[in-house]
C-alpha positions in Angstrom: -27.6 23.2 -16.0 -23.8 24.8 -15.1 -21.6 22.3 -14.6 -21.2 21.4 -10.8 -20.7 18.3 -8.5 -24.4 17.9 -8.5 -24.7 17.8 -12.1 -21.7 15.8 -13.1 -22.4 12.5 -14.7 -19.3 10.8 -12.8 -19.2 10.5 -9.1 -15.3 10.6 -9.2 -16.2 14.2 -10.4 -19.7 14.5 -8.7 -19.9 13.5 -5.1 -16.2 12.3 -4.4 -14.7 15.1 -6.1 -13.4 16.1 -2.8 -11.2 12.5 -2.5 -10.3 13.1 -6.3 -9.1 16.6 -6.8 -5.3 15.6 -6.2 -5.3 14.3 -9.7 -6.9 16.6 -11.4 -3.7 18.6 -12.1 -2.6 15.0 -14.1 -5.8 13.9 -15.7 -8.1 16.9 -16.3 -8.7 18.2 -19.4 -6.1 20.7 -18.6 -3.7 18.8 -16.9 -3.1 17.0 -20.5 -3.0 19.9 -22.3 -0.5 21.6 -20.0 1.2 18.3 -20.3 1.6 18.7 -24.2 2.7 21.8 -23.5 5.8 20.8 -21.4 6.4 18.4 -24.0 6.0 20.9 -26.9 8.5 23.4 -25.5 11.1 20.5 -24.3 11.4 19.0 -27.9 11.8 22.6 -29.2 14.5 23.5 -26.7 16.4 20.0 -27.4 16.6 21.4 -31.2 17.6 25.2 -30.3 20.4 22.9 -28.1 21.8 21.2 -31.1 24.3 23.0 -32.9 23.7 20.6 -36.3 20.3 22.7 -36.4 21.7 25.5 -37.2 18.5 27.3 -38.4 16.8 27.1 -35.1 18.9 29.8 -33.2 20.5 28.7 -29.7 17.9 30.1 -26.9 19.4 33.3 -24.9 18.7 32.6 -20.8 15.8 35.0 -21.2 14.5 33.8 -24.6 14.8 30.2 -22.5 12.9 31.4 -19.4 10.6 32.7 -21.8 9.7 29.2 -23.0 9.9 27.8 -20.0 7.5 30.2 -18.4 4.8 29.4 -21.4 4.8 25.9 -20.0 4.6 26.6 -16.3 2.3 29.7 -16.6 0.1 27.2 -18.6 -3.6 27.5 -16.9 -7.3 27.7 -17.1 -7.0 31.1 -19.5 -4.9 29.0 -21.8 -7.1 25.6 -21.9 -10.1 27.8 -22.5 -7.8 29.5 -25.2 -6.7 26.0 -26.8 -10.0 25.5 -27.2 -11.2 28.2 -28.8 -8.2 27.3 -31.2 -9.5 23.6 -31.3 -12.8 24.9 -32.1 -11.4 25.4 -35.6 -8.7 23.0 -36.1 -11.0 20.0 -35.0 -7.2 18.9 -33.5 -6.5 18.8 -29.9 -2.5 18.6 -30.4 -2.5 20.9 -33.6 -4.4 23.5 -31.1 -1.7 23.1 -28.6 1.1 24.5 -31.7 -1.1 27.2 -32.4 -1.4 28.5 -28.7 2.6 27.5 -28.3 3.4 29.9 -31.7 1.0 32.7 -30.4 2.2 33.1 -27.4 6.3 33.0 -28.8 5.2 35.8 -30.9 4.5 38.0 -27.6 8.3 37.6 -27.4 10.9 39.0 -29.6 13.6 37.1 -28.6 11.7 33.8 -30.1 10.4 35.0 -33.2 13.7 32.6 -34.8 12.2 29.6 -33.0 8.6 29.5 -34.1 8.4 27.7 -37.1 10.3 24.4 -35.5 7.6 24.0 -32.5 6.3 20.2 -33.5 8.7 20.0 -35.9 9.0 16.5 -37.2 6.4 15.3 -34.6 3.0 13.5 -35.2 0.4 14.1 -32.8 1.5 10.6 -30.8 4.9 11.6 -30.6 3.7 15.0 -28.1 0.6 12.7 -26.8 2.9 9.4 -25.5 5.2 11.9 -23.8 2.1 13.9 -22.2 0.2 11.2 -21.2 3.8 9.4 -20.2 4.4 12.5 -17.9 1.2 12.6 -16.4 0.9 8.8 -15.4 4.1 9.0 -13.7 3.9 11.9 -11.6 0.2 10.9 -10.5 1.8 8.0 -9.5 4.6 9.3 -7.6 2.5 12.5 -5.8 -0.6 11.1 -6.0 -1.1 7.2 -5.6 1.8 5.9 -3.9 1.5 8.5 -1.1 -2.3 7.2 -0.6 -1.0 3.7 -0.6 1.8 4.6 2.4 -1.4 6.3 4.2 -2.6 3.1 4.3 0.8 1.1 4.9 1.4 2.9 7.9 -1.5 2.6 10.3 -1.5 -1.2 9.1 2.1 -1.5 9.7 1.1 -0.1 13.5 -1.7 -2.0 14.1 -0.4 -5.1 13.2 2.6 -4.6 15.9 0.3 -3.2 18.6 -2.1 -6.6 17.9 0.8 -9.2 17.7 0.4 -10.8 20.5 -3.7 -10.5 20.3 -4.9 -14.3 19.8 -7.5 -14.9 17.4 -9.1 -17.8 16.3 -8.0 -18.6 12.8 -10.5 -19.6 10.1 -10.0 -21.7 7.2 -12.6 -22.7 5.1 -14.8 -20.6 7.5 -14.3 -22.9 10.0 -12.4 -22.9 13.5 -8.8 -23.7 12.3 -5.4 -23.3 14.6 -4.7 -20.1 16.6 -2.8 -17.2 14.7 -3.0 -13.5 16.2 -4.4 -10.7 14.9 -1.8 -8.7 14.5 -0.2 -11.3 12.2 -3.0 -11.7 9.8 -2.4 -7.6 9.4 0.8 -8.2 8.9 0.2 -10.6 5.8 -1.6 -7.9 4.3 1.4 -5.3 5.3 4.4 -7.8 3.5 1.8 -8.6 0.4 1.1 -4.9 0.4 4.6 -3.5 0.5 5.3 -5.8 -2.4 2.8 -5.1 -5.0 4.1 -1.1 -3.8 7.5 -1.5 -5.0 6.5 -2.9 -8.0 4.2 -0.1 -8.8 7.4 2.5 -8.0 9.7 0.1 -9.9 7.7 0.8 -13.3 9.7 2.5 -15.6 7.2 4.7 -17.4 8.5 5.2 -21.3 8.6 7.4 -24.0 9.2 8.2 -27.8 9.6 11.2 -30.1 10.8 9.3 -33.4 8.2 10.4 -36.4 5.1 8.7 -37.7 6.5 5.1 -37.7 9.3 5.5 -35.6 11.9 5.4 -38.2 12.7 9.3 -37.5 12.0 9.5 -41.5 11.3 13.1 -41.9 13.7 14.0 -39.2 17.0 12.0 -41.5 16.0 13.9 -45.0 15.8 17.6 -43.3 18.7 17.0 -41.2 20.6 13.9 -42.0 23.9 14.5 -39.8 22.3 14.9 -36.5 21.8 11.8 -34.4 18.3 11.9 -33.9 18.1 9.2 -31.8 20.6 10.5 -29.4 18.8 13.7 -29.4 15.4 12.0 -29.4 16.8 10.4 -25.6 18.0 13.1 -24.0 15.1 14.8 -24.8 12.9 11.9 -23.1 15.1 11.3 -20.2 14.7 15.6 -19.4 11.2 14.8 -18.8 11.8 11.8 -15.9 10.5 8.7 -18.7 13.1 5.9 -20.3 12.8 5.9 -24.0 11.5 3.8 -26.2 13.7 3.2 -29.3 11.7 0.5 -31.1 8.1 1.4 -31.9 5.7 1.8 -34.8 4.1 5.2 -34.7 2.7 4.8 -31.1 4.8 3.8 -27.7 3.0 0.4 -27.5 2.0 1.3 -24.1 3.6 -2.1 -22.9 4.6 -0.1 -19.8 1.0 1.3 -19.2 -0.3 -2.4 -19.2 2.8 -2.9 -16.2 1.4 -0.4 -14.5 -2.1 -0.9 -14.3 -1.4 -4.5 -13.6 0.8 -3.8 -10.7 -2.1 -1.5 -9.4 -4.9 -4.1 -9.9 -2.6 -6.4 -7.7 -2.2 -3.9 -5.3 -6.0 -3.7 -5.1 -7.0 -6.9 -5.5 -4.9 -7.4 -2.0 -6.5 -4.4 -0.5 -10.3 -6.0 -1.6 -9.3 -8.9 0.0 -8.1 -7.3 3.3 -11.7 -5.3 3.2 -13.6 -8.5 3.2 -11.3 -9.9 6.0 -11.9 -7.1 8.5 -15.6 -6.3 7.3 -15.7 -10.6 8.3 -14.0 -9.7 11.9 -16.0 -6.4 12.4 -19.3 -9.0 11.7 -18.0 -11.6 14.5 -17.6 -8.6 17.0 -13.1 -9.0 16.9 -13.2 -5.4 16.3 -15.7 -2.4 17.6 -16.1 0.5 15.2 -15.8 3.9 16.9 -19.3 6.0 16.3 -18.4 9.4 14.7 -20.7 12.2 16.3 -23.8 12.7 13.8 -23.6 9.7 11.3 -26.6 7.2 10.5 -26.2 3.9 10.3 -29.4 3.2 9.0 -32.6 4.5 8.1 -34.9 2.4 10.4 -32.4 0.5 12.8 -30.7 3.4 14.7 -28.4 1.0 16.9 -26.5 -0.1 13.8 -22.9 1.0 13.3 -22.4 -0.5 9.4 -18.2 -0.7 8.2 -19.4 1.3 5.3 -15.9 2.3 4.5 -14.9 -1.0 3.9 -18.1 -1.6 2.0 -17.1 1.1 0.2 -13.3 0.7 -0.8 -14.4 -3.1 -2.4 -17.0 -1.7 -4.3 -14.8 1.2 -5.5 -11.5 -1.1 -5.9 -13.8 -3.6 -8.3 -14.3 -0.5 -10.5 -10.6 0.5 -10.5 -9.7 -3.0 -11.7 -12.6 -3.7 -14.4 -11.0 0.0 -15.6 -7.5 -1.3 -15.1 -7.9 -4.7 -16.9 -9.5 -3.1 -19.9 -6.6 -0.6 -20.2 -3.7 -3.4 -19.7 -5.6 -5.4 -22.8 -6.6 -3.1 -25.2 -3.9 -0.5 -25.3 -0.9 -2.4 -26.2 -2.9 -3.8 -29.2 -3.0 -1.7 -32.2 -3.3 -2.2 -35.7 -0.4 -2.2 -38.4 1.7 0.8 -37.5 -1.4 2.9 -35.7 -5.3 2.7 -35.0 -6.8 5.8 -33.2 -8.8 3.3 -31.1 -5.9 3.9 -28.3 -6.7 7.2 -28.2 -10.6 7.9 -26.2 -9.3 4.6 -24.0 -6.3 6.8 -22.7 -8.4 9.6 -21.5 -9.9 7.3 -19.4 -6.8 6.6 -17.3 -7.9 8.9 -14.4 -10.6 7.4 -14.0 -8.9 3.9 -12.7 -6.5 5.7 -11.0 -9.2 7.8 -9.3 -11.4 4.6 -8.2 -9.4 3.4 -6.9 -7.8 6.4 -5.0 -11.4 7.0 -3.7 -11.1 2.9 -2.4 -7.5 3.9 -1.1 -9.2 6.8 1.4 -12.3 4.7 2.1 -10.3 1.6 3.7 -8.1 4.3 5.4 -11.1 5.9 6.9 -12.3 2.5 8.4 -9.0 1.5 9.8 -8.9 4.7 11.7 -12.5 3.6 13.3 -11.1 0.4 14.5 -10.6 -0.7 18.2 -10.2 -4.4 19.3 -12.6 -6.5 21.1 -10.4 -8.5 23.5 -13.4 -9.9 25.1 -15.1 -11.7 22.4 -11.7 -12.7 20.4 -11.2 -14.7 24.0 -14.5 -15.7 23.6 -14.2 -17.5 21.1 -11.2 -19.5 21.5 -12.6 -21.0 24.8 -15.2 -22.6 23.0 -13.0 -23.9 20.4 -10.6 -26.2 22.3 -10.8 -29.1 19.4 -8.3 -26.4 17.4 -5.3 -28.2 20.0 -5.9 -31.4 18.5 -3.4 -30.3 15.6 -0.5 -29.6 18.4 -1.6 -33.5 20.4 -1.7 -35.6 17.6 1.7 -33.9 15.9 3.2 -34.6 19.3 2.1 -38.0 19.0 3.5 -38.4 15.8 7.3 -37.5 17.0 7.3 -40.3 19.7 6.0 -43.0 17.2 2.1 -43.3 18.7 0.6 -45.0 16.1 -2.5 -43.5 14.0 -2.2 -40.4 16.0 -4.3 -38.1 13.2 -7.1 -40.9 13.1 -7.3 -41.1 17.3 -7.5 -37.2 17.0 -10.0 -37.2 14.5 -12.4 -39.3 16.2 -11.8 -37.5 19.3 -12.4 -34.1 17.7 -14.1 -33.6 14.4 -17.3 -32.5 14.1 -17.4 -31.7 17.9 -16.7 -29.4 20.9 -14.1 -30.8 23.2 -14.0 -29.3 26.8 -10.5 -28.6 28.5 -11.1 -31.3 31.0 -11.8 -34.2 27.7 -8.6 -33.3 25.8 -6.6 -33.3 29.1 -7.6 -37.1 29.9 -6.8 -37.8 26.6 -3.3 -36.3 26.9 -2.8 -38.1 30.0 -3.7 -41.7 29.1 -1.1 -40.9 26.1 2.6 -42.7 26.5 4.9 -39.8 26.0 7.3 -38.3 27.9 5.9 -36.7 31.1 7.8 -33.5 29.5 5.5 -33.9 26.4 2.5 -34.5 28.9 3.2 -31.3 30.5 4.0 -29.2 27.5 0.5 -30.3 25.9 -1.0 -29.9 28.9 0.0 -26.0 29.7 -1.6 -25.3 25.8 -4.7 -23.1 25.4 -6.2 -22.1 22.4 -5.3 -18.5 23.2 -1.2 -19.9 23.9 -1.3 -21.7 20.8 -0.2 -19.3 17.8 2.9 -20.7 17.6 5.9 -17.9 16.3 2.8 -15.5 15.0 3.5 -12.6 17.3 7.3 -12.4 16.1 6.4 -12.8 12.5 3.9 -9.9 13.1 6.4 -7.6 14.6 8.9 -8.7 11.6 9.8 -5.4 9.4 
């Protein structure tokens, strides 16, 4: 069979390769070996750039535009011609110096430069870079833009329902007013938080020799300042170096990452359960889209698949996640290769859970409000007032206000009519009286629709 969508083993690359293919250019087979590339050609122009080195010759501004175009012209041709190189090597990175040097030979002006492409480097040195590279611009054109698509029509529908009562639940059961628009804007506040966290990773790097002692680099040239050259070299491509490490970057940042992601998903799951749980008591009414099945047998049923789908899908990103924040910061003595399948496995937890990110957007998009049945069922909840009576009671000294509440309320309806006697038999100020008595549960959410309007 040709490879296809229909015959890929992965549904990331199967039947949601359509929600995936923004981060293909990061996490494809390709996208890490252009990424090596970039790295490649940025440690050897850092060494034509150091006048100590004098046997690397300074790079003319066509001999550097040269280089520069290797790395940007980098595409499918090229992976297919790394592997054809690979085929013999049986060395992904070593594959990636042989394409580099057979391409510089197509140019005369870099014939003097070919010899020092991966010079000094082991393979982790161009991998941590490449893979440092990739994570952080998928994050930054990739993820964080999927997360502000879903920011921002929370963000709206949390101001246009702020003043929308809603019956609160806690512990399933009828608890004190709050709106609905405020219980979005929990999610909005916890959401924006794990966000900045995400953007406020500083994704690392290092290019400092098989143990990270810049060994090799000290006896060839031992009056440069390698690790002043090893930095500016990592800060040209966007990362923070490193300057303590064994022969690996520890990957301590990775682990940062992925658990600032699994936070930011763990929020979204639990927002997906919360409005699949309103959709279920009829609060919101899911638009029907012009051709779609709810079901193979019941054909009235409108099902919130996309929220279904975005839990599902976020529980995958996070089992991914978790087992890349554990195991790849662990590695034995000064390198294991163990690090190294578990890395090209990245894409796929960013992938999940950038499938889950369009899924939950999809369903918020479907949603309109039920004003009706929200109303509904606060006027059949009336006992939820009893919190507002017996605190009253407690300010002008009634004694055993919460037990005279209790027996008056748990466990049972309460009508308007039964609470209002009780307020009035009640010796507080006829102020208090009045104040209790002008409550509903639908007037009774307290400062909600100002806290849901908060930026």
């Amino acid at each position: 069979m040709s490879p296809s969508s229909l015959t890929a083993i992965s549904p990331v690359d199967g039947r949601y390769a359509r929600h995936t293919r923004e981060l293909a250019p990061y996490f494809s087979e390709q996208g890490l070996m252009q990424a090596r590339v970039r790295v490649e050609i940025a440690w050897l122009k850092a060494l034509a750039g150091e006048p100590a080195i004098t046997e690397v010759p300074a790079l003319t501004e066509t001999a550097s535009a040269n280089l520069d175009a290797i790395a940007q012209g980098f595409d499918e041709a090229g992976g297919a011609r790394v592997k054809e190189i690979e085929a013999t090597t049986n060395h992904d990175v070593k594959a990636i110096e042989y394409y580099i040097k057979e391409r510089m030979a197509e140019h005369a002006d870099l014939q003097g430069q070919i010899e020092f492409v991966h010079f000094a480097c082991t393979s982790e040195d161009i991998n941590n870079l490449a893979y440092g590279v990739m994570v952080r611009e998928a994050r930054d054109q990739v993820m964080l833009p999927a997360l502000d698509a879903i920011l921002t029509p929370l963000r709206e529908l949390a101001e246009r329902l702020a003043d929308q009562p809603m019956l609160a639940r806690t512990h399933g059961q009828p608890a004190s007013p709050t709106t609905m628009g405020k219980e979005l804007a929990n999610v909005v506040r916890r959401l924006d938080r794990q966000r900045s966290g995400i953007a406020g990773v500083a994704c690392l790097g290092k290019i400092n020799g098989a143990v990270g002692n810049f060994n090799a680099h000290s006896v060839a040239y031992p009056e440069v300042d390698w690790p002043a050259l090893s930095r500016r070299m990592i800060e040209s491509l966007g990362l923070v170096p490193n300057t303590h490490t064994t022969q690996i970057e520890p990957h301590d940042f990775l682990a940062e990452l992925f658990h600032a992601l699994m936070r930011a998903n763990t929020i979204l799951l639990d927002a997906a359960r919360d409005i699949w749980g309103y959709i279920s008591l009829g609060y919101f009414k899911q638009r029907v889209v012009a051709g779609e099945v709810g079901s193979s047998t019941m054909p009235h049923k409108v099902n919130p698949i996309d929220f279904e789908n975005a839990e599902g899908n976020l529980g995958l990103a996070n089992a991914l996640f978790d087992h890349l924040a554990s195991k790849l910061p662990v590695s034995r003595f000064q390198r294991d290769l163990t690090d190294s399948t578990v890395l090209r496995n990245i894409g796929m937890a960013f992938a999940w859970s950038l499938i889950a990110y369009k899924s939950f957007g999809r369903g918020l998009g479907k949603l309109d409000i039920e004003p009706g049945r929200l109303a509904e069922d606060l006027d059949q909840n009336w006992e939820v007032l009893g919190e507002a009576v017996q605190t009253v009671m407690r300010r002008y000294g009634i004694e055993s206000p919460y037990e005279k509440l209790k027996e008056l309320t748990r466990g049972q309806r309460i009508t308007p009519e039964a609470l209002g006697e009780f307020i009035d038999r009640l010796e507080i100020p006829d102020e208090a009286k009045a104040r209790l008595r002008e409550l509903s549960p639908g007037r009774y959410t307290g400062l909600a629709p100002g806290l849901a309007r908060e930026r």
